[in-house]
N, C-alpha and C positions, 0 to 999 in steps of 0.2 A: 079240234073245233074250227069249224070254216069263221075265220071274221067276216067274210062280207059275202053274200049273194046277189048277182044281178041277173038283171033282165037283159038275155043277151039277142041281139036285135039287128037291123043294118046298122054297119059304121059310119056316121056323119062328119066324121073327124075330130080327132082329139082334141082340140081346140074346141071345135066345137059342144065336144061331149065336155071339157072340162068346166067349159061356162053356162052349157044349155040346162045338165042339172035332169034332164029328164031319161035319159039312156038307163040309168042304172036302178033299182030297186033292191033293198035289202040293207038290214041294223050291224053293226062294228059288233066286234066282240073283241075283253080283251086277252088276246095270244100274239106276244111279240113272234114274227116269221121266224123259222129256220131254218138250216140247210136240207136239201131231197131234190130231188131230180127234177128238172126245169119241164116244162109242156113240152119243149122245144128239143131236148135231148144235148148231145155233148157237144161240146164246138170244135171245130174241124181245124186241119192243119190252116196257117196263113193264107189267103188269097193274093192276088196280084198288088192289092193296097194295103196289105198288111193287115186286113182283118182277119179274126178267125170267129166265122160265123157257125151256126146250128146249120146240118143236112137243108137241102132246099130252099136254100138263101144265096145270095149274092148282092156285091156291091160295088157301088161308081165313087168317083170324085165328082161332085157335081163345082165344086170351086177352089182357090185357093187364094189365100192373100197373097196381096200385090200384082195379081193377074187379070185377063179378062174375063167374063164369066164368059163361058162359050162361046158364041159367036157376036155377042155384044158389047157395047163399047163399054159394060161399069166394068170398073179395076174392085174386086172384093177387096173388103175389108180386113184390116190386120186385127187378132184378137176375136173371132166369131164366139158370142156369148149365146143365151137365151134367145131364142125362138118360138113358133107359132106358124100352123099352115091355115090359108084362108081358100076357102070353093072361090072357086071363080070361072063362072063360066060352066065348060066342060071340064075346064081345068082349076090349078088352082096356084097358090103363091105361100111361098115358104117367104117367113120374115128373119131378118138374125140381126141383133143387136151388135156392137163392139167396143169392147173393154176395156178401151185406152183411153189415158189424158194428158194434157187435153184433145180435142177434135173425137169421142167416141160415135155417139150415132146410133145408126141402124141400116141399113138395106135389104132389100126382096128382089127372090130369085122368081121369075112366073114360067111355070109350065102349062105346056101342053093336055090333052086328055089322054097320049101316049105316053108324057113324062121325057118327051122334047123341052127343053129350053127354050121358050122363045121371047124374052126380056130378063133384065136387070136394072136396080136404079136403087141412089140415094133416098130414104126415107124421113130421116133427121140428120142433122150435121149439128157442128156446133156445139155439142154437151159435153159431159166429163163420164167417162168409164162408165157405158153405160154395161149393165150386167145381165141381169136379166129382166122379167114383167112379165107379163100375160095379155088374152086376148079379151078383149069384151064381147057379152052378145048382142052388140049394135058393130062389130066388126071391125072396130081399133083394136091397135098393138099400143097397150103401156109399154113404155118403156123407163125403166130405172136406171137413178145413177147410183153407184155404190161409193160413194163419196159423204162426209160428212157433211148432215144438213144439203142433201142431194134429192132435185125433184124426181116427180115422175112427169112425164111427158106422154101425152095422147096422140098417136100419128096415124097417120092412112095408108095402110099397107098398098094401096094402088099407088101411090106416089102423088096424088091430083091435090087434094087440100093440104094444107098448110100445118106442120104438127104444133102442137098447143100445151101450154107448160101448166098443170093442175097445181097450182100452190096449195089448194085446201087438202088436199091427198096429204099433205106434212114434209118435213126437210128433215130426212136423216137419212144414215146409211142404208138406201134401199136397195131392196134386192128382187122378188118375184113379187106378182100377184095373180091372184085367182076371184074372178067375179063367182059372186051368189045371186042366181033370179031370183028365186023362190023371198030370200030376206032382202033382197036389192042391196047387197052390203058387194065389197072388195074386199078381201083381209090380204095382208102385206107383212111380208118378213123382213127383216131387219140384219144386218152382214156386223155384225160386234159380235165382242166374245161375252156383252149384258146384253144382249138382245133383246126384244121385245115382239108379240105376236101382236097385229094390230088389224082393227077393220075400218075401211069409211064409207061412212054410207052418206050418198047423194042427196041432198034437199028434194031434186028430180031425178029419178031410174033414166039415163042415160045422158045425162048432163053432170059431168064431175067437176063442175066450176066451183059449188060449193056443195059442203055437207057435214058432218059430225065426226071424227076421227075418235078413235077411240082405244084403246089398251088393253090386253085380257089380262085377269086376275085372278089366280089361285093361288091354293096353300103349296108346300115344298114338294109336294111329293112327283109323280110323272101321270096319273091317273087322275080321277072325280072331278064334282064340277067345277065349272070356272063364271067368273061373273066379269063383263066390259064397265070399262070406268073412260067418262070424256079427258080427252087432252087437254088441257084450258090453251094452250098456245103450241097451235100445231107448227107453227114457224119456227120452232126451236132457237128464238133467238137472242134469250138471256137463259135458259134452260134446257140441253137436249130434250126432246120428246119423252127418252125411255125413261127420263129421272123427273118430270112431273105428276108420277102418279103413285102411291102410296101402295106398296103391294103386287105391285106391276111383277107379274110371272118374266124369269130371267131367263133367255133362251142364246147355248153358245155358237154364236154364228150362223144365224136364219139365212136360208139357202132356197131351194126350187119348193115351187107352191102350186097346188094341183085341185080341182073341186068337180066334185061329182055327188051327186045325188044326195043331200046333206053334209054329207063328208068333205071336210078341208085337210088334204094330205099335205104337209110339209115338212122338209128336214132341217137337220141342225149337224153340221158339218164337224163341229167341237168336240163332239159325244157320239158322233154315226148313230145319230136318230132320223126313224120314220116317225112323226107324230100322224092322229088322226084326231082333227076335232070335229064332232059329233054337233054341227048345227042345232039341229032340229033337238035336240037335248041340253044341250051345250054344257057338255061334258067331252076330255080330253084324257085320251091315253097312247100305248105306245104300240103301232103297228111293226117295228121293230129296231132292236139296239142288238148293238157289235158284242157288248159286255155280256148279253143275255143267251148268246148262243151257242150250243150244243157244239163244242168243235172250233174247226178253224171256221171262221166269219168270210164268206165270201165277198159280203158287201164293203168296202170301207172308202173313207173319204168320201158321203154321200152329199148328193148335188142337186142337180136340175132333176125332177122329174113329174111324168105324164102317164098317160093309163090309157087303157082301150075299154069296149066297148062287154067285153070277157071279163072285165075287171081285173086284169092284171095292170099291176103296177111297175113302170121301168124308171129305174132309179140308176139316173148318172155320174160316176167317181170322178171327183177332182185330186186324181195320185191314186192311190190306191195299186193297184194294176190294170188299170185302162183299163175296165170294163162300163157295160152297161149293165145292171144286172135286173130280174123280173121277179117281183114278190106277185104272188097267185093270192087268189081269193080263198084257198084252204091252208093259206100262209105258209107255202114255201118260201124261200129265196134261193135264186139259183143264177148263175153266169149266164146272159144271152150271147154276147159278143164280148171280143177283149181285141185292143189294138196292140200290136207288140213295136216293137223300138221306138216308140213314143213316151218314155218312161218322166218326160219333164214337162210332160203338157198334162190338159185335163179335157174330160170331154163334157161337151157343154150342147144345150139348146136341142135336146131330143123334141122331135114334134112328130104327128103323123099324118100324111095326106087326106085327104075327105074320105077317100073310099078305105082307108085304113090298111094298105096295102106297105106301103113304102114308109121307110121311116131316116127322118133326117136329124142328123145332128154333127156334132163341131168337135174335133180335135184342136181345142187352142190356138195351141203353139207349134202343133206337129211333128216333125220330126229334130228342128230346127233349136225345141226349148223357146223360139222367140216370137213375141204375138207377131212378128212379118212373114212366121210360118203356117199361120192358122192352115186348116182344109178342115173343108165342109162334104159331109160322106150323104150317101143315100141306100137305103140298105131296100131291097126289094125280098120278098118270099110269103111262106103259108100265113103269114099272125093270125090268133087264134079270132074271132068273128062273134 
């Protein structure tokens, strides 16, 4: 049974497509993924950087911590976490968070319409471990801290305005967000092992200064509906967040958060879950679990991830064996890529260019084990369109 059909179209960018909401067409069903043979085919011996890509791929270092980016004067960032690519221009700009504390952050790399480099620069400074977040469709990078009772932060991927700390978004351990046009909500995942699945929605659609935060709530099980309950005090500060609300759905260690066409795809690292919650229904089930599949499980230690315009979903391992891996819209899962002697990092911050061509994302620690080792990769080839 296919869970999802889309509407497959130009790529406007993953980012884009994950907050625009309109690319894709087509209702969940539930069939947790598993293992069969990728779009993409088998992955090949090692490459020059240690990747082992699928036939007609290849790939660059586009950064490394504590270095310059190319020919520009930013020194990247230790720790590259969560990402997002913005158009710009002909070109466009990859953002990456950084996971350290104190001093985490963010910066953007800006290309070219060739996929030349031609800037770098500090986005935020200043914060605590920032992890991951998402993009808006007015063109911010959230940014999260995964810290307890840690905000989100609203920045400007071009570097020019000033980034801007949302207190009413709520103080706790955050981790990803994914905007909703269609209900003008944000849902937000939560880095505990009682986690909580959350949304906030804006007083005004583009203005996150104030608005309503709120808690999902079902019964035990991983499937049916679920009903939102308000936060009474999103500042969590005589009560965490996830412990004021009665019934509050428990999720172990909310991790990368994705949204597309009703659908809010998020995982839970505790359990190697893909969740899918069903907006427009709002009903919740399992797009896929480790425990549930046929065989040895490809996927594990599941993380950051982002989707294309084909509807495939790539889902990022924190340990596991350093892969990325791609669950398909007739629910396979299958290995895209795997970094080899990197066995103590984790790969973070997949995003993909406007034209949906290139796809970037963060090896940690690197080869190093240590966030002073991060490298930030770019993976160019066929994705499916």
């Amino acid at each position: 049974m296919e869970r999802r059909s889309f509407l497959r179209g130009a790529v406007i960018g993953t980012s884009a497509a994950a907050f625009g909401g309109t690319l894709w067409r087509g209702a969940a069903h539930a069939a947790p993924a598993q293992p069969g043979a990728g779009p993409y085919g088998a992955l090949g011996s090692p490459d020059a950087n240690g990747l082992r890509l699928p036939s007609g791929f290849s790939s660059r270092v586009i950064a490394r911590s504590g270095q310059k980016v190319g020919s520009t004067a930013y020194t990247w960032h230790n720790a590259p976490d969560g990402g997002a690519c913005y158009a710009d221009g002909t070109g466009w700009i990859y953002v990456s968070n950084s996971e350290i504390n104190p001093s985490g952050g963010a910066g953007a790399v800006r290309f070219s319409s060739t996929g030349a480099i031609t800037g770098a620069y500090r986005i935020l400074s200043s914060t605590r471990q920032n992890c991951a977040g998402g993009k808006t469709p007015w063109n911010t990078w959230l940014s999260c801290e995964e810290v307890d009772r840690g905000y989100v932060y609203e920045t400007d991927p071009w570097g020019v305005k000033a980034a801007v700390r949302r207190d009413a978004m709520g103080r706790f351990k955050h981790e990803a967000a994914a905007a909703d046009p269609v209900r003008r909500t944000v849902y937000l995942t939560e880095d505990t092992t009682d986690g909580c699945f959350y949304r906030f929605t804006p007083t005004t659609w583009g203005d996150l200064s104030a608005g309503r935060l709120e808690v999902l709530k079902m019964g035990s099980g991983t499937s049916g509906p679920v009903t939102w309950a308000t936060v009474p005090d999103p500042s969590g500060a005589s009560t965490a967040t996830r412990n004021q609300v009665s019934g509050a759905k428990r999720f172990t260690g909310g991790e990368g958060c994705y949204y597309a066409d009703d659908i809010c795809w998020f995982t839970t690292k505790g359990d190697n879950r893909v969740w899918q919650y069903n907006a427009a229904a709002q009903t919740i089930e399992l797009a896929y679990d480790d425990s549930l599949v046929n065989g040895t499980a490809p996927l594990t230690g599941v993380d950051n991830v982002t989707g294309t315009s084909s509807g495939d979903l790539f889902v990022a391992e924190d340990g596991g064996n350093m892969e990325i891996c791609v669950i398909t819209p007739d629910d396979v899962v299958a290995s895209f890529l795997r970094i080899d002697g990197q066995s103590g990092s984790e790969i973070t911050g997949p995003a993909f260019s406007p034209d949906g061509k290139r796809l970037y994302f963060s090896s940690q620690r690197g080869t190093s084990g240590s966030s002073s080792g991060g490298i930030t990769y770019e993976v160019t080839g066929p994705f499916r369109g």
